[in-house]
C-alpha positions in Angstrom: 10.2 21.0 -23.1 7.2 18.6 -24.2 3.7 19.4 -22.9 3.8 16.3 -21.0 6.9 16.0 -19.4 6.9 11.9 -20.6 10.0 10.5 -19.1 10.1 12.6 -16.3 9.7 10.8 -12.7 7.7 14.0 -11.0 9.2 14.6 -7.5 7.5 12.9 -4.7 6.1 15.3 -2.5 4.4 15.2 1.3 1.2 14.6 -0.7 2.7 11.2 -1.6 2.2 9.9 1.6 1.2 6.4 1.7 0.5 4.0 5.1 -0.1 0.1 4.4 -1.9 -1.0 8.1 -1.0 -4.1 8.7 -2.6 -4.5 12.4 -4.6 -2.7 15.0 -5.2 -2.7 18.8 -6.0 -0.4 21.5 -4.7 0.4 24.9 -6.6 1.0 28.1 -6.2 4.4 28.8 -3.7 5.2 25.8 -6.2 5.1 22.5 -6.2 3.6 19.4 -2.8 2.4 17.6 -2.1 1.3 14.1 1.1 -0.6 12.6 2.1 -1.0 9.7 5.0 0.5 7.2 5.4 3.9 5.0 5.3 2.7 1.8 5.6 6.3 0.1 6.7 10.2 1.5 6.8 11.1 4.6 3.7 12.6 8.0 4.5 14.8 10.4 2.9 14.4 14.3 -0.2 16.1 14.5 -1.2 15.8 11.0 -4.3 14.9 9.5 -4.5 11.7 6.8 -7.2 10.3 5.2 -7.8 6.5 6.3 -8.8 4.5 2.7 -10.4 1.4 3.6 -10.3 -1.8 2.3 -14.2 -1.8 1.4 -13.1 2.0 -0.4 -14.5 4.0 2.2 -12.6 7.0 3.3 -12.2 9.2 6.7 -10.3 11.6 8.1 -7.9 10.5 11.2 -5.3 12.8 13.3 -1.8 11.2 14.0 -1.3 12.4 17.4 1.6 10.3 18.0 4.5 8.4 16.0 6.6 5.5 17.5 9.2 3.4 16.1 11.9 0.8 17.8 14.9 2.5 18.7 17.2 1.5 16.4 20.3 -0.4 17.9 18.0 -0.9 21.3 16.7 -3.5 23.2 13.8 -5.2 22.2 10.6 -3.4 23.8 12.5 0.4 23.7 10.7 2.6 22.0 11.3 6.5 20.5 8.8 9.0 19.2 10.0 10.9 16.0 8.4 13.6 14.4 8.2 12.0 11.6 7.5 9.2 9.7 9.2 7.8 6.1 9.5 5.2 3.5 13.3 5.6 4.0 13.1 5.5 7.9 15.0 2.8 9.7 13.2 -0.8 9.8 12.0 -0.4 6.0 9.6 2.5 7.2 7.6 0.3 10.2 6.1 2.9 12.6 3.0 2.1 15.1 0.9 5.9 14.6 -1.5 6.7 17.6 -4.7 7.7 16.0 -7.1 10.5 17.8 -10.9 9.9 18.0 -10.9 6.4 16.0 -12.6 3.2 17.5 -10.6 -0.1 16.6 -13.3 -1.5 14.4 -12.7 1.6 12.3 -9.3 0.3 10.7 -9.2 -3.2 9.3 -5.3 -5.1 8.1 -4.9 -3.4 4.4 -6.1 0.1 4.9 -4.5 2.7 3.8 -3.5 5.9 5.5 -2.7 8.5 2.7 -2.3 12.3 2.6 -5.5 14.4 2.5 -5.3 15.4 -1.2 -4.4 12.1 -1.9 
């Protein structure tokens, strides 16, 4: 085995997690929600990501909820997985409700990303 493991594709890991926003909004009474699509790994409910804006700044933010269309529903019904992947149905699109964030926090292009990440 080489010191460097060239040639190797290392095994992608919850720290892979990658979020592209694509828009932002909130709702009276509800919070703060993102869009946007998983463009690497996988987040759990509850857990803490670092939001990596598009200026380069970087915060911590809480998903405290994940929603996604139901897939085969109606337009407008919703479901609330656990969990959130790149290889989740609807290429990975998920809306994340974020705790404790203001809407001029998050900006189209941000990136959500695991905290090591």
């Amino acid at each position: 085995m080489g010191l460097f493991g060239f040639g190797k594709k290392r095994p992608q890991t919850p720290a892979d997690f990658s979020f592209q926003v694509k828009d932002i909004f909130s709702i009276k009474g509800q919070g703060l929600v993102v869009t946007g699509q998983v463009t690497a790994g996988e987040v759990a409910c509850g857990s803490t990501v670092t939001c990596v804006t598009v200026g380069g700044d970087r915060f911590p933010c809480v998903i405290k909820q994940i929603e996604q269309p139901r897939p085969g529903g109606a337009r407008g019904e919703f479901i609330h997985p656990d969990r959130a992947s790149a290889d989740g149905p609807f290429q990975g699109s998920y809306a994340f409700w974020i705790a404790d964030r203001q809407p001029g926090d998050f900006h189209p292009g941000d990136r959500l990303i695991s905290e090591n990440g």
